[in-house]
Backbone and ligand atoms as CSV (ligand in chain L), in Angstrom:
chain,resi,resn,atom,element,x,y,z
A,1,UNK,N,N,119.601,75.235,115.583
A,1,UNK,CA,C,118.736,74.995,116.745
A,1,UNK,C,C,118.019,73.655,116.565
A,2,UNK,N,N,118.230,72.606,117.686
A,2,UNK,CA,C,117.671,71.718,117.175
A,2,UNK,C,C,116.444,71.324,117.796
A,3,UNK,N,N,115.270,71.158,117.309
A,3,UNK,CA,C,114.391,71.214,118.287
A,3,UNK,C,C,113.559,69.562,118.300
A,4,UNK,N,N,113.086,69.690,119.226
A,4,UNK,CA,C,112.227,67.843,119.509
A,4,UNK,C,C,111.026,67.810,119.969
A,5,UNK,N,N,110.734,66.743,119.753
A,5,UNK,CA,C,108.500,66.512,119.871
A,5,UNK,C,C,108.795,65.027,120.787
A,6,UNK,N,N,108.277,65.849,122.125
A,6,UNK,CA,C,107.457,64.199,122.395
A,6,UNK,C,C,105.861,64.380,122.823
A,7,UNK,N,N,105.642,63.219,121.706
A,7,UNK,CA,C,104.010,63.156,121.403
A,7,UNK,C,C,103.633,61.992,122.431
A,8,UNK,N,N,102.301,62.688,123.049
A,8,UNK,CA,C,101.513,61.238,123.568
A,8,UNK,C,C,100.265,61.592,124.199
A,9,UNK,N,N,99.370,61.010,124.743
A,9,UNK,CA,C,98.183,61.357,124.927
A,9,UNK,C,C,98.093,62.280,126.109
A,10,UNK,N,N,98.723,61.676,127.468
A,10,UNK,CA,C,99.060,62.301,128.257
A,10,UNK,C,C,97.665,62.543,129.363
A,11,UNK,N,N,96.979,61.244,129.212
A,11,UNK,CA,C,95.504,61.373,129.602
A,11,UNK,C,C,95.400,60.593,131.285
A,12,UNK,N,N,95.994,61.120,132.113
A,12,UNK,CA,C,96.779,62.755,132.248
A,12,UNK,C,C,98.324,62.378,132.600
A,13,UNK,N,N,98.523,63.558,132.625
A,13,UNK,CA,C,100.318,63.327,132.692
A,13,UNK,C,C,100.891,62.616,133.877
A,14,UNK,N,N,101.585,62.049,133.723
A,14,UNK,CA,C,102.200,61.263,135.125
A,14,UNK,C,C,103.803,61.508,135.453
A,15,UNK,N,N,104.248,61.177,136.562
A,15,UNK,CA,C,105.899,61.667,137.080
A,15,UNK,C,C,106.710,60.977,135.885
A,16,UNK,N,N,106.464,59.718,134.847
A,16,UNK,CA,C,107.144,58.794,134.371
A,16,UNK,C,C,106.866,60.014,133.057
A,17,UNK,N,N,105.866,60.771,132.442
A,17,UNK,CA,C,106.193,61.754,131.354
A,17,UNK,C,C,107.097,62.547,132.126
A,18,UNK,N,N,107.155,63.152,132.933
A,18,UNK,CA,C,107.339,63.957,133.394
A,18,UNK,C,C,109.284,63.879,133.587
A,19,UNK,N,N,110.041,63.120,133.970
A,19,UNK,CA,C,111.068,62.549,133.727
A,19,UNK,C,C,111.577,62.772,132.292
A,20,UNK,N,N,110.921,62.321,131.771
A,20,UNK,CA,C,110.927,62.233,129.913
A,20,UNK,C,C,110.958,63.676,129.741
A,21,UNK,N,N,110.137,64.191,129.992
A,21,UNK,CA,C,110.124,65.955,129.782
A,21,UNK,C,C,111.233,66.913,129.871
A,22,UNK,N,N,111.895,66.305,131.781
A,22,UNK,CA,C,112.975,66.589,132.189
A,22,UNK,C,C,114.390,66.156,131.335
A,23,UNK,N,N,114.674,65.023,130.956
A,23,UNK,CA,C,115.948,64.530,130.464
A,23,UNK,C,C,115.532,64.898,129.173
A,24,UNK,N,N,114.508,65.313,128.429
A,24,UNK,CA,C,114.299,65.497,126.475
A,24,UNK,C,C,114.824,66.870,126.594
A,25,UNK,N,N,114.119,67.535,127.426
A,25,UNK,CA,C,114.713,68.945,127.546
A,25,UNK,C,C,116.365,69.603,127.326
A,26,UNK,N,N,116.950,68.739,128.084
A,26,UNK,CA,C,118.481,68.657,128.377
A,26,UNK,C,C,119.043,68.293,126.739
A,27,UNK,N,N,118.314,67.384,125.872
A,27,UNK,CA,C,119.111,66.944,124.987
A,27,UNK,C,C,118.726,67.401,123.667
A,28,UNK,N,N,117.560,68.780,123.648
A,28,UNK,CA,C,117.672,69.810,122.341
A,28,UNK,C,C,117.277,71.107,122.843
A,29,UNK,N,N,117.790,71.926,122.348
A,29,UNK,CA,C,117.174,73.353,122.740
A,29,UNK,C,C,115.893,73.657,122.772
A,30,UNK,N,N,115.064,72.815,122.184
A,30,UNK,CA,C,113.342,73.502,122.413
A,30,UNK,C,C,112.793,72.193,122.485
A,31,UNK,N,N,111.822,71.887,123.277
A,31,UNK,CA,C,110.912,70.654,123.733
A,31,UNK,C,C,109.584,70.936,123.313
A,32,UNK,N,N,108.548,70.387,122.635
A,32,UNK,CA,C,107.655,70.623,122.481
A,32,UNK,C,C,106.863,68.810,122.653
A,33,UNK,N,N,106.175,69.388,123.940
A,33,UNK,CA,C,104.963,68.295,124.229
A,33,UNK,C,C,103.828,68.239,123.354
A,34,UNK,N,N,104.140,67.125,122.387
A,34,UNK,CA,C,102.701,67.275,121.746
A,34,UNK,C,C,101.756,66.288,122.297
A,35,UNK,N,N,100.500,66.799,122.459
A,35,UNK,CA,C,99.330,66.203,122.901
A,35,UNK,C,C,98.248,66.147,121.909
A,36,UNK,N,N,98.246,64.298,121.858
A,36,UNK,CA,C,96.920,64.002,120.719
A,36,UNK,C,C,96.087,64.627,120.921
A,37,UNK,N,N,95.239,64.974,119.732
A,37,UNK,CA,C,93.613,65.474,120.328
A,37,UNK,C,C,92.932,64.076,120.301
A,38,UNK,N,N,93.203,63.122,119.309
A,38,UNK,CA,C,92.563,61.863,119.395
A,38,UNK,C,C,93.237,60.761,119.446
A,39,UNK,N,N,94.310,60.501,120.676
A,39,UNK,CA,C,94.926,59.296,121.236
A,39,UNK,C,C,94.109,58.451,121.668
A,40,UNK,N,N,93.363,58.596,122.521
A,40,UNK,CA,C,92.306,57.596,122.565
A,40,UNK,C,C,90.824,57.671,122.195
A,41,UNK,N,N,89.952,56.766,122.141
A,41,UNK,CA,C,88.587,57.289,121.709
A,41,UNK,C,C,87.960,58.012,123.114
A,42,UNK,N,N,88.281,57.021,124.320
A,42,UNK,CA,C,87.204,57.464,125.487
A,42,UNK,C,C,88.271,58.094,126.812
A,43,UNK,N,N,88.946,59.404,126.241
A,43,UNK,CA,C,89.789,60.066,127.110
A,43,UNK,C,C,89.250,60.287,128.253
A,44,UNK,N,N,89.813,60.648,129.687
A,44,UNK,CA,C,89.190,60.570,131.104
A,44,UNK,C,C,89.272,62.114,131.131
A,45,UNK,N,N,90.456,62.860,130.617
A,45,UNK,CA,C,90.638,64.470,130.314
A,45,UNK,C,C,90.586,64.783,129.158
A,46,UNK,N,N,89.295,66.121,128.972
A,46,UNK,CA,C,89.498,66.788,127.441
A,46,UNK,C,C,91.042,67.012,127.358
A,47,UNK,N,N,91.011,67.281,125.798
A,47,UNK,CA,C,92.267,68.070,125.226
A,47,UNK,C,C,92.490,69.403,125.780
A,48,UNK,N,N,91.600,70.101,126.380
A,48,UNK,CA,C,92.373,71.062,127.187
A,48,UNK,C,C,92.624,70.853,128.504
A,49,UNK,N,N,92.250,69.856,128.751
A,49,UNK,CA,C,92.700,69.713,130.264
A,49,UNK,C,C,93.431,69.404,130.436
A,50,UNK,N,N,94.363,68.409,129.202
A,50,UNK,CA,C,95.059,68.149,129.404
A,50,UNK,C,C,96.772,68.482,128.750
A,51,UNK,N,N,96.503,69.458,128.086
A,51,UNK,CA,C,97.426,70.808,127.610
A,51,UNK,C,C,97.417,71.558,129.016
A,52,UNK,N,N,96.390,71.871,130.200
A,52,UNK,CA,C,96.331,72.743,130.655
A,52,UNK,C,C,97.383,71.730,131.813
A,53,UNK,N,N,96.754,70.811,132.319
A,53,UNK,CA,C,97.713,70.313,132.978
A,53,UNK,C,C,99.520,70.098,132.705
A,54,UNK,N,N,99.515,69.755,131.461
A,54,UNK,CA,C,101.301,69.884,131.265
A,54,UNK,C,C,101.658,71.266,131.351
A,55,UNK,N,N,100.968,72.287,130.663
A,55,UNK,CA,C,101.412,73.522,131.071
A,55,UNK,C,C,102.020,73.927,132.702
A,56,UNK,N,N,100.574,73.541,133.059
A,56,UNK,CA,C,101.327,73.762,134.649
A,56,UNK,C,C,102.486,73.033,135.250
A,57,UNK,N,N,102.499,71.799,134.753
A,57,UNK,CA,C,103.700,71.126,135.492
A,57,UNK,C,C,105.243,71.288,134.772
A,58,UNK,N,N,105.634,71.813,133.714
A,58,UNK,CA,C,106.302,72.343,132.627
A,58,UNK,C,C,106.488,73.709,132.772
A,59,UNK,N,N,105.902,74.492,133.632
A,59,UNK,CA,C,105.948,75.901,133.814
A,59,UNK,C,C,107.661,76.205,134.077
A,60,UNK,N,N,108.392,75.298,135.047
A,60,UNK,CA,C,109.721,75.830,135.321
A,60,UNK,C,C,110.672,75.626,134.658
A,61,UNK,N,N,110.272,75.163,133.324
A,61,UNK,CA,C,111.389,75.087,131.824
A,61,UNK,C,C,110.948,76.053,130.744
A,62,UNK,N,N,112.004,76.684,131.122
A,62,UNK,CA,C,111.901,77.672,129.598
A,62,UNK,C,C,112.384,77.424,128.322
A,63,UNK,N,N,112.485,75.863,128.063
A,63,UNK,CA,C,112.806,75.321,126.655
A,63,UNK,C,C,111.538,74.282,126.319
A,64,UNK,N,N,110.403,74.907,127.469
A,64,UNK,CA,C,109.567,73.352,127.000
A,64,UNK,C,C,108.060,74.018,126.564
A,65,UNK,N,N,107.349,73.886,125.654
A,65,UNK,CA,C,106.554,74.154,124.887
A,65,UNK,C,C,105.170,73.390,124.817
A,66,UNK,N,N,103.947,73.720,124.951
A,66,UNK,CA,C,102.824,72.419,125.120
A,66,UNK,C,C,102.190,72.533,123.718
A,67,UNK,N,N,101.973,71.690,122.985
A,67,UNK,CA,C,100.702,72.067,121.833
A,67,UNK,C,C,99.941,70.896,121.998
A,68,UNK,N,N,99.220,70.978,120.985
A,68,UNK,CA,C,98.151,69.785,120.723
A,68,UNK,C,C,98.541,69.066,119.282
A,69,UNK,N,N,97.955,68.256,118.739
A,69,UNK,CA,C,98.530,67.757,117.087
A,69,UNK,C,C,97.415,66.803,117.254
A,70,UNK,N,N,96.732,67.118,115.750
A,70,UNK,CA,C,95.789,66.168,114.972
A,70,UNK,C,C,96.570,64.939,114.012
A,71,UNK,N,N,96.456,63.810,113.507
A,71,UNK,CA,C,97.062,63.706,112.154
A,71,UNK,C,C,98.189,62.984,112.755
A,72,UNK,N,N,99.339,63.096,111.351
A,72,UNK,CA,C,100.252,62.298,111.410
A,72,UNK,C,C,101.341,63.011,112.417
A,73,UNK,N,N,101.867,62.410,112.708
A,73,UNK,CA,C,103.186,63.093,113.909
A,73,UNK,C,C,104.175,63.402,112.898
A,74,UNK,N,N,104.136,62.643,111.922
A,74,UNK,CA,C,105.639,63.375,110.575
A,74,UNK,C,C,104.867,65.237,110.399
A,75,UNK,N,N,103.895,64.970,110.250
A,75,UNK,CA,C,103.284,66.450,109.757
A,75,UNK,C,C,103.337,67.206,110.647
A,76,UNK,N,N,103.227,67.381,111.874
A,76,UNK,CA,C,103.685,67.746,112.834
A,76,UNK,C,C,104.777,68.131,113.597
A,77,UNK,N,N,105.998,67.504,113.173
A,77,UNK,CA,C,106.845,67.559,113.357
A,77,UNK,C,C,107.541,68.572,112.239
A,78,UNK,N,N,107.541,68.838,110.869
A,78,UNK,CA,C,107.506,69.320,109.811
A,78,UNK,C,C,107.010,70.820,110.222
A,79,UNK,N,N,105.561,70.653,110.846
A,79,UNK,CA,C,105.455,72.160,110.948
A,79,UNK,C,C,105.923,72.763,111.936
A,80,UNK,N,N,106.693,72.269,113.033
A,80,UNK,CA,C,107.303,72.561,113.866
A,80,UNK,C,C,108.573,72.766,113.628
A,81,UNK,N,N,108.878,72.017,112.762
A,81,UNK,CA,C,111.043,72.519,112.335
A,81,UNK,C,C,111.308,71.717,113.374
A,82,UNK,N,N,110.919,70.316,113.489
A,82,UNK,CA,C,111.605,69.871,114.620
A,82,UNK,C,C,112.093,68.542,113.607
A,83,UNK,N,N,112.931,67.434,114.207
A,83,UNK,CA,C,113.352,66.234,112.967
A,83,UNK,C,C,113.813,65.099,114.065
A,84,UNK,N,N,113.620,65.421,115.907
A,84,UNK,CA,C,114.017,64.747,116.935
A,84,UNK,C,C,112.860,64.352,117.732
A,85,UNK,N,N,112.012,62.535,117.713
A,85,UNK,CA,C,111.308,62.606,118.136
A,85,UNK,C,C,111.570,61.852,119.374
A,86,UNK,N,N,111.397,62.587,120.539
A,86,UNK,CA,C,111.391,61.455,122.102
A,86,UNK,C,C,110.179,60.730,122.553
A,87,UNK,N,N,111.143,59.440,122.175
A,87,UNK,CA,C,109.978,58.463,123.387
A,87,UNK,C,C,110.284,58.064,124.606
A,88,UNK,N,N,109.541,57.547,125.393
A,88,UNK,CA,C,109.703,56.596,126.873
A,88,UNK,C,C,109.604,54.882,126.725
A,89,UNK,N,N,110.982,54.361,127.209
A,89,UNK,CA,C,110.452,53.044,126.673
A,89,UNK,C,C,110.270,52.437,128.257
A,90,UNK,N,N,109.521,51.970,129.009
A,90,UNK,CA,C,109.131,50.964,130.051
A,90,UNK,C,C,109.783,49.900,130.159
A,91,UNK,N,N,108.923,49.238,129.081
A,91,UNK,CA,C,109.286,47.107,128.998
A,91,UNK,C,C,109.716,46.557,127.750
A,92,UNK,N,N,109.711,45.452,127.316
A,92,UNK,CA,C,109.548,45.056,126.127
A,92,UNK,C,C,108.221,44.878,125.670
A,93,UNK,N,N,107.357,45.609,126.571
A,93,UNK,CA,C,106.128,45.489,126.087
A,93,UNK,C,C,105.814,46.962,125.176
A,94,UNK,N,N,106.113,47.175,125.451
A,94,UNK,CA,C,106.467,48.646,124.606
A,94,UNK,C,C,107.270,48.871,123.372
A,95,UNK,N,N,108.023,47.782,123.136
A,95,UNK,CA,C,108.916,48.161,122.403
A,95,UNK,C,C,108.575,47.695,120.629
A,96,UNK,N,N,107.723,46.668,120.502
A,96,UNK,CA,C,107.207,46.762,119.529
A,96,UNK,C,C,106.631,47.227,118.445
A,97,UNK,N,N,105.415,48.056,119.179
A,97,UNK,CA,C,104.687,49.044,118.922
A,97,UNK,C,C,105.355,50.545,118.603
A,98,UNK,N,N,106.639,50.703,119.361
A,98,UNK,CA,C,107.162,51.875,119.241
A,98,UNK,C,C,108.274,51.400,118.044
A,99,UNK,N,N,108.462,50.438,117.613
A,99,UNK,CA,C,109.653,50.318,116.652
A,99,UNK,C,C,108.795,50.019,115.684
A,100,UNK,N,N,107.703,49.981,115.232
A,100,UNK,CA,C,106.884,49.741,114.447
A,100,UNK,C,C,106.852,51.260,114.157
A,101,UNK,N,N,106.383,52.024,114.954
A,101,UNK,CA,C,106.154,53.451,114.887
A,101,UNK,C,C,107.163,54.081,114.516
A,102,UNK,N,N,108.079,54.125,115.372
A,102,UNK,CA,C,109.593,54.924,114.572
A,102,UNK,C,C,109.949,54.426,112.773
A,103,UNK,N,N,109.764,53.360,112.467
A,103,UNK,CA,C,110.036,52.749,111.409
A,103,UNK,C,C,109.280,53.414,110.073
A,104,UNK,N,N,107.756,53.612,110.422
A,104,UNK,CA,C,106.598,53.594,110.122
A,104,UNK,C,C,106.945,55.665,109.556
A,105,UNK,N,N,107.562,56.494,110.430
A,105,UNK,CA,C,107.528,57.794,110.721
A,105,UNK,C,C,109.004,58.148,109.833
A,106,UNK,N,N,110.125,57.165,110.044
A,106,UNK,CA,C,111.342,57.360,109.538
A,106,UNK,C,C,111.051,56.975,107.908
A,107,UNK,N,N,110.277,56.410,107.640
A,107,UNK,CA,C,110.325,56.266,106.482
A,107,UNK,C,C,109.341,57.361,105.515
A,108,UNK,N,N,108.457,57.826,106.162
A,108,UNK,CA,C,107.237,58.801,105.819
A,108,UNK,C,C,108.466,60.226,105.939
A,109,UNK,N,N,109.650,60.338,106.826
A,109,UNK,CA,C,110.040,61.444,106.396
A,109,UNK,C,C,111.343,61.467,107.396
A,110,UNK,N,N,112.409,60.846,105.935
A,110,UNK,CA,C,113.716,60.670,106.192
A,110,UNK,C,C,114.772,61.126,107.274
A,111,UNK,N,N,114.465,62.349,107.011
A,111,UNK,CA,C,115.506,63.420,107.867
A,111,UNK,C,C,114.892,63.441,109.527
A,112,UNK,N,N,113.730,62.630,110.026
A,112,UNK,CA,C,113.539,62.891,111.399
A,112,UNK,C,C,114.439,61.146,112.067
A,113,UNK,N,N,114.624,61.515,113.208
A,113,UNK,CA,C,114.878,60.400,114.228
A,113,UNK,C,C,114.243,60.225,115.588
A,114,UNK,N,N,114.360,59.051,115.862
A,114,UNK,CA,C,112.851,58.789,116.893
A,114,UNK,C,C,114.051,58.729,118.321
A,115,UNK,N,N,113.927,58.737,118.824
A,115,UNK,CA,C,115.210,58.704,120.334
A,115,UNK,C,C,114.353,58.221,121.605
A,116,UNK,N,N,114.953,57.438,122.321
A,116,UNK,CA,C,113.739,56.430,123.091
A,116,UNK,C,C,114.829,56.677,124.409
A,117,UNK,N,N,114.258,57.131,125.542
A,117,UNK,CA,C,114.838,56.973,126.566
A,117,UNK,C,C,114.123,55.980,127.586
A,118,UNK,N,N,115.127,55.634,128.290
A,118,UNK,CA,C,114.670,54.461,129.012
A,118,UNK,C,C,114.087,55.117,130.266
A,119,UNK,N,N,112.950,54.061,130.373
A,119,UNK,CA,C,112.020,54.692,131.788
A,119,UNK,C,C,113.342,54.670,133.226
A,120,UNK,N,N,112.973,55.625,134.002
A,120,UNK,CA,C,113.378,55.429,134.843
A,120,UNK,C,C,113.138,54.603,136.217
A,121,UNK,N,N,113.630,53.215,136.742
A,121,UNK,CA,C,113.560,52.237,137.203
A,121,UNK,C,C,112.057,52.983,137.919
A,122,UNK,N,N,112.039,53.642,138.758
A,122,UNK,CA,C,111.102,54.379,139.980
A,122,UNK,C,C,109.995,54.302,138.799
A,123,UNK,N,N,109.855,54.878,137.561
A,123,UNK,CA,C,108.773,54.916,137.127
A,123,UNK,C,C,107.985,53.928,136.326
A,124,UNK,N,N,108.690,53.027,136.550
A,124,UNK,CA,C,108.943,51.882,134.817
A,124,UNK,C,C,107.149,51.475,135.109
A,125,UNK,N,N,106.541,51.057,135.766
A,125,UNK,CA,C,105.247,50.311,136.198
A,125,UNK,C,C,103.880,51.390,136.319
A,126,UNK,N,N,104.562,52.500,135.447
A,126,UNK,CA,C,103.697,53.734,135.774
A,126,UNK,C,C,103.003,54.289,134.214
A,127,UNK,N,N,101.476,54.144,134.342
A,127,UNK,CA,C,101.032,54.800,133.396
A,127,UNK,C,C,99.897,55.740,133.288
A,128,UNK,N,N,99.574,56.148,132.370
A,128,UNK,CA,C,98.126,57.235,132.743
A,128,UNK,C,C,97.047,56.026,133.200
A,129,UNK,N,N,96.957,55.000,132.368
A,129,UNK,CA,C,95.950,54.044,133.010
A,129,UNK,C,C,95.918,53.605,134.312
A,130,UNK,N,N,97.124,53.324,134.587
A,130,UNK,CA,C,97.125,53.230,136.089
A,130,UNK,C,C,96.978,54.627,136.807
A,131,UNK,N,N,96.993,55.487,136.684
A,131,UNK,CA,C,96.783,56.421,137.307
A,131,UNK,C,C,95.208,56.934,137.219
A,132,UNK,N,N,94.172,56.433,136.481
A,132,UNK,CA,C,93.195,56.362,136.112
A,132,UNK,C,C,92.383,55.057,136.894
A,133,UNK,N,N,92.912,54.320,137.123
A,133,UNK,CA,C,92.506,53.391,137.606
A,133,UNK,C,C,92.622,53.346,139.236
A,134,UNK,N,N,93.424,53.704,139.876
A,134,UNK,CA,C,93.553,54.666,141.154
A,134,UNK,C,C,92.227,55.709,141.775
A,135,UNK,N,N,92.305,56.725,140.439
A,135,UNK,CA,C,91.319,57.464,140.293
A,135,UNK,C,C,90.136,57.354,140.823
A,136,UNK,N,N,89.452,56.292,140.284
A,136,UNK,CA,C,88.265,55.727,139.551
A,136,UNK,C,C,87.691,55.018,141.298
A,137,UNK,N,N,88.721,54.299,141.725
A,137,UNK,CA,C,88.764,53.827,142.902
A,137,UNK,C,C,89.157,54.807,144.145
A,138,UNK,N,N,88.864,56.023,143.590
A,138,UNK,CA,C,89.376,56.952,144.918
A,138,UNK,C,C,90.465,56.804,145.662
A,139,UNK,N,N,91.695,55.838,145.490
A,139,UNK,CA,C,93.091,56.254,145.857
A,139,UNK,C,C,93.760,56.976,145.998
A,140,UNK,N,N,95.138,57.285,146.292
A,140,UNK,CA,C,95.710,58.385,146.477
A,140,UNK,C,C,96.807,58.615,145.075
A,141,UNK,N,N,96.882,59.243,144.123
A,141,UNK,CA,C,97.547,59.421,143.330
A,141,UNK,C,C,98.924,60.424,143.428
A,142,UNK,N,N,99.370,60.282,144.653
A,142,UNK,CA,C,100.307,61.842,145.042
A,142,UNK,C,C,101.173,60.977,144.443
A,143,UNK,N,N,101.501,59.588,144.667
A,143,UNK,CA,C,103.379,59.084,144.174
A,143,UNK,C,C,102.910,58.895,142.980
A,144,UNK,N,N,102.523,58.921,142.254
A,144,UNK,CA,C,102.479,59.224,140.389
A,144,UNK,C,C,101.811,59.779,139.807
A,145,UNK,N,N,101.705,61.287,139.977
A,145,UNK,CA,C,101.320,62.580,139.277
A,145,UNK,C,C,102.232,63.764,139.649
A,146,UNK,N,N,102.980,64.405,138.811
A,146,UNK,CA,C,103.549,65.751,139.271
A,146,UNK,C,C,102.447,66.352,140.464
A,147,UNK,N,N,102.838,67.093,141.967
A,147,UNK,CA,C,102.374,67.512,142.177
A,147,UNK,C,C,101.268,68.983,142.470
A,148,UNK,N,N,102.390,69.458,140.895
A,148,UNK,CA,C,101.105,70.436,140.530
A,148,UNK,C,C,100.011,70.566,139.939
A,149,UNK,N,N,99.948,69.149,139.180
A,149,UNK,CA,C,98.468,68.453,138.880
A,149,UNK,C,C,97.497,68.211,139.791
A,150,UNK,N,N,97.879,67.395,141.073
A,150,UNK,CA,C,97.094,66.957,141.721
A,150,UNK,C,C,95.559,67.385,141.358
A,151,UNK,N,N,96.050,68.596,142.169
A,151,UNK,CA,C,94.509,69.322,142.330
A,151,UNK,C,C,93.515,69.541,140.926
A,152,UNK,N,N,94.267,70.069,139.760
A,152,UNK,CA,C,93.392,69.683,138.528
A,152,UNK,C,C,93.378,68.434,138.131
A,153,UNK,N,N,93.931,67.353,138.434
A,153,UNK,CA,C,93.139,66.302,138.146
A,153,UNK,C,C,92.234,65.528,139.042
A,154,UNK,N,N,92.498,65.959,140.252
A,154,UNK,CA,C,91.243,65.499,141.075
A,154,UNK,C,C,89.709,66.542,140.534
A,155,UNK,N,N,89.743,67.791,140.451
A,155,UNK,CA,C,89.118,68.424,139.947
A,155,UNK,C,C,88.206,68.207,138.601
A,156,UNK,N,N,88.904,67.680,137.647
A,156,UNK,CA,C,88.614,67.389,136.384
A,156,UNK,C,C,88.232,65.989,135.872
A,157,UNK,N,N,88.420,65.375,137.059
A,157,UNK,CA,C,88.166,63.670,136.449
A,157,UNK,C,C,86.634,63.574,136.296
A,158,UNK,N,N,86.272,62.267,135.547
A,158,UNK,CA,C,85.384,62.695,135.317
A,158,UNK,C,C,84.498,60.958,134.796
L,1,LIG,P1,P,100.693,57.150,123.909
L,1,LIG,O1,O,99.217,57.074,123.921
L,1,LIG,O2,O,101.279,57.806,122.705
L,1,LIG,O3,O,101.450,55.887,124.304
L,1,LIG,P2,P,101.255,58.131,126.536
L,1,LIG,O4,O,100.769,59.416,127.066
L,1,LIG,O5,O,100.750,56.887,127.198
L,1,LIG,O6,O,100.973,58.219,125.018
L,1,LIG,O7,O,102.849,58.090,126.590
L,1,LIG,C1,C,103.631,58.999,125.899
L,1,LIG,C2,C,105.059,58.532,125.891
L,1,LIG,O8,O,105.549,58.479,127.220
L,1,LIG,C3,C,105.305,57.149,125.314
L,1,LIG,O9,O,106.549,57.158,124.642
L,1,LIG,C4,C,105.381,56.270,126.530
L,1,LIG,O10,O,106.153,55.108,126.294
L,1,LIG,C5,C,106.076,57.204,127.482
L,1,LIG,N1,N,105.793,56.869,128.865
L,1,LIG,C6,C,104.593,56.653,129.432
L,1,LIG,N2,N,104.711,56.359,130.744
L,1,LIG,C7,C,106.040,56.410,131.022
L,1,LIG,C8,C,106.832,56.173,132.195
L,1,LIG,N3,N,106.260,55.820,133.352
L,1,LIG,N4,N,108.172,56.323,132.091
L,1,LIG,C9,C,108.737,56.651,130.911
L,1,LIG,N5,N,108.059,56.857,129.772
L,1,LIG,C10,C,106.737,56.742,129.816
């Protein structure tokens, strides 16, 4: 059984995770969304709000799993029995930082692999910040948030 972690803050989830969720799913038998508790210092959603939100939008896969993770993502991954980690890559602005990271994780613990799928064109310009930044300005966030968030994240912002 092979199972996979994609980790990220997820502050809050957007259609461009959400994609990622969809196609990671397809390519191991068990998905597990891990959500930092401390990805950023000044999050816009607690850690349960924002477990609570992927839950809901993740509800119609029965291979996909929400947790939270403190710490290193190798350790995490370890206690999960998982050794497949998915990322989202956007730009080349991204890609640094994440090959730094895969490098950084592959070497802390051999037997995992980092697997990077490419954003999908529709989402490539899409992030929680921008979706935060929308927010903040009272915009309409329906074209980049699953729409079973909506309502808890209009609810919960803060
Ligand atoms: P982090 O703080 O770890 O970057 P994020 O929640 O911002 O966490 O993102 C988690 C993962 O999802 C990262 O691999 C990121 O590149 C990817 N990602 C974010 N937005 C998109 C998007 N619009 N399309 C595809 N992948 C994305």
């Amino acid at each position: 059984m092979q199972i996979g972690v994609y980790p990220g803050s997820f502050d809050p989830v957007t259609l461009g995770h959400l994609d990622i969720i969809d196609r990671a799913s397809r390519l191991c038998d068990h998905l597990v969304v891990g959500v930092l508790q401390n990805g950023s210092k000044y999050p816009m959603f607690t850690l349960d709000q924002r477990i609570r939100m992927l839950k809901k939008v993740t509800e119609p896969y029965g291979n996909v799993d929400v947790l939270s993770f403190d710490g290193l993502l190798v350790d995490f991954l370890k206690q999960q029995d998982a050794k497949i980690v998915f990322r989202g890559l956007r730009a080349v602005t991204d890609f640094e930082y994440e090959l730094q990271m895969a490098q950084t994780n592959h070497s802390l613990y051999p037997e995992m692999e980092t697997v990077f799928l490419t954003a999908n064109v529709q989402y490539s310009y899409l992030s929680s910040t921008i979706v935060k930044d929308v927010l903040v300005h009272n915009g309409d966030i329906s074209n980049f948030v699953p729409a079973p968030a909506i309502d808890m994240i209009k609810q919960f912002r803060r």
